[in-house]
C-alpha positions in Angstrom: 9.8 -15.5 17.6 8.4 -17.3 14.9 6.8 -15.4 11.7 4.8 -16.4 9.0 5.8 -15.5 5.2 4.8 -15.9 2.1 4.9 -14.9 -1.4 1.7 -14.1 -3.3 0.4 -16.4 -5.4 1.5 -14.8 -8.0 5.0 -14.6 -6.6 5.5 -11.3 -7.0 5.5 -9.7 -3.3 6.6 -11.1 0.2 4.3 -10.5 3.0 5.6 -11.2 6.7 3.4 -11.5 9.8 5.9 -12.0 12.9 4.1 -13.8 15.8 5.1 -11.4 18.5 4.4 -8.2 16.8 1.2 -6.6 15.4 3.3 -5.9 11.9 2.2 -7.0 7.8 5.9 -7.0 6.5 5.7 -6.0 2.4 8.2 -6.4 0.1 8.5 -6.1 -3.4 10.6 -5.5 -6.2 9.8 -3.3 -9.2 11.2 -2.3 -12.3 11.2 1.3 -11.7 13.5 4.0 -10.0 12.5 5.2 -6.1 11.4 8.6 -7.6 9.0 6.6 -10.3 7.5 4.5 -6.9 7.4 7.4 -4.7 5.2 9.5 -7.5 2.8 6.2 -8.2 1.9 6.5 -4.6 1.8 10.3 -4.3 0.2 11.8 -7.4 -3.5 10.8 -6.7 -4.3 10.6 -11.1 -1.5 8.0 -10.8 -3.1 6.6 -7.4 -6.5 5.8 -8.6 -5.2 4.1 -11.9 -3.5 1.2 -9.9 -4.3 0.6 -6.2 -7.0 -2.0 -5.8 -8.5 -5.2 -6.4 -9.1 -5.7 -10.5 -12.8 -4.4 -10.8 -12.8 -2.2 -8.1 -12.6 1.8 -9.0 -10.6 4.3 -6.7 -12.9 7.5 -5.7 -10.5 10.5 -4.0 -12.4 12.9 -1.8 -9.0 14.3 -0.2 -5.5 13.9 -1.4 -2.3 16.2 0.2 0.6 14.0 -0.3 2.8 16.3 2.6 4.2 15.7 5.7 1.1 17.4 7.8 -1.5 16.3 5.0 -4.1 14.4 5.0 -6.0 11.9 2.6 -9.6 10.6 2.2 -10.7 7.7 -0.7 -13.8 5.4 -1.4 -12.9 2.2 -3.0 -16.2 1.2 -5.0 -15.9 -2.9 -5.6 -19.5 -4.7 -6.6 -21.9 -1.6 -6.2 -20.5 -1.4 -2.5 -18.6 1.9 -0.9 -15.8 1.7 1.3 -14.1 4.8 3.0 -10.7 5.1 4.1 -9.0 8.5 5.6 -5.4 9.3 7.4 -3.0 11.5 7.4 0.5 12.1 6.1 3.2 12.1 8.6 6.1 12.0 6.3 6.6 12.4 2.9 9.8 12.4 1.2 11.3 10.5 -2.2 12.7 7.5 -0.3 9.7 7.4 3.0 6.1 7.8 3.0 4.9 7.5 6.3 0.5 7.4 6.6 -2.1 6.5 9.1 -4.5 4.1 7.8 -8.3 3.4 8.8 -10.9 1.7 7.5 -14.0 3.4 7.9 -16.0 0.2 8.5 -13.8 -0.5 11.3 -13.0 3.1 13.3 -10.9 2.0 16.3 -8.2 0.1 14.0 -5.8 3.0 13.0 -2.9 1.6 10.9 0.6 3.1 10.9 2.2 2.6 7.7 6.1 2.8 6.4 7.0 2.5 3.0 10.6 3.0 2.0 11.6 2.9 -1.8 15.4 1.2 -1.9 17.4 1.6 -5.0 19.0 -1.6 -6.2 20.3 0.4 -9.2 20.0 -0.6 -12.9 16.4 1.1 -12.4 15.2 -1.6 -10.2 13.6 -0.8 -6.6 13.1 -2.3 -3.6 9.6 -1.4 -1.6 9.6 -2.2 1.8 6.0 -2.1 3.4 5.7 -2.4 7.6 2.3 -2.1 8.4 1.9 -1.5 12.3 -1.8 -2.6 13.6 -3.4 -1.4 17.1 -3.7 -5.5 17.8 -3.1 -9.0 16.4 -6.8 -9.5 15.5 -6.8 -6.2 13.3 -3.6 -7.3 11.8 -4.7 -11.3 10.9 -8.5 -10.0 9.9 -5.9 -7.9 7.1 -3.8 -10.9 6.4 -7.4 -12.9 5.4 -8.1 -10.6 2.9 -5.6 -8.4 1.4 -3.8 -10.7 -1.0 -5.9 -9.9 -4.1 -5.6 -6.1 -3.9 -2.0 -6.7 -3.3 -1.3 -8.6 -6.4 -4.0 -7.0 -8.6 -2.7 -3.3 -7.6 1.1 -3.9 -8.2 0.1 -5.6 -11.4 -1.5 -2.4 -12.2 1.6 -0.4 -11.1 3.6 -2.7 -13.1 1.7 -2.0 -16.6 1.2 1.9 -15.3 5.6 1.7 -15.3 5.7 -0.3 -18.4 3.4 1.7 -20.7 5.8 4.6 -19.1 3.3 6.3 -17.5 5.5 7.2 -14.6 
């Protein structure tokens, strides 16, 4: 098996695309606790303040951060909508695990994991495994997903700094 990494240009985050597997492996260090992380990406006023491209606005139609819930957003980038909707499978302080789908692309349901591991002196460790329905879904996400990446953890970063979380 051979897998292709590497860091975001602005070295910040790790992304991992093994060749056998339709997987996006994330991972990222922050200066926060797990309980900080987990509340940046369950409160929906903290979600639409960082996730994103920079100049792109977060629009929540749905939001039930639960296991059994269910979540609906528009990101609006350049005068253009785009709709994304799943549901919550799991939610608790150290797992979120969520369906993802692009609206523009119906058929390509994403599974995704996100563990939050404390490496103590407030630091955390955020482990991303995105599983795709096929390679092509998973490389045409690989293409573009780099500047939302480093743009919204940027924003998480000031959100933690300003002690907003």
């Amino acid at each position: 098996m051979t897998t292709s990494t590497t860091t975001t240009s602005d070295g910040t985050t790790t992304i991992e695309a093994p060749s056998d597997l339709p997987v996006i492996r994330m991972t990222r260090e922050f200066a926060a606790t797990p309980a900080q992380l987990f509340r940046a990406h369950t409160d929906p006023e903290l979600v639409v303040r960082w996730m994103g491209p920079d100049g792109s606005t977060l629009e929540i139609d749905q939001w039930d951060a639960r296991t059994g819930g269910s979540w609906r957003y528009e990101g609006v980038f350049g005068g253009d909508r785009y709709g994304f909707h799943g549901c919550f499978h799991t939610v608790r302080e150290d797992r979120i695990v969520w369906t993802f789908t692009f609206e523009g692309i119906p058929d390509a349901v994403c599974l995704e994991t996100f563990t939050f591991e404390d490496l103590g002196h407030g630091r955390t460790l955020l482990r991303a495994d995105s599983l795709y329905d096929g390679f092509e879904a998973r490389d045409g996400m690989l293409t573009s997903m780099e500047p939302g990446v480093n743009d919204g953890y940027a924003k998480l970063d000031g959100l933690l700094a300003e002690g907003a979380l």
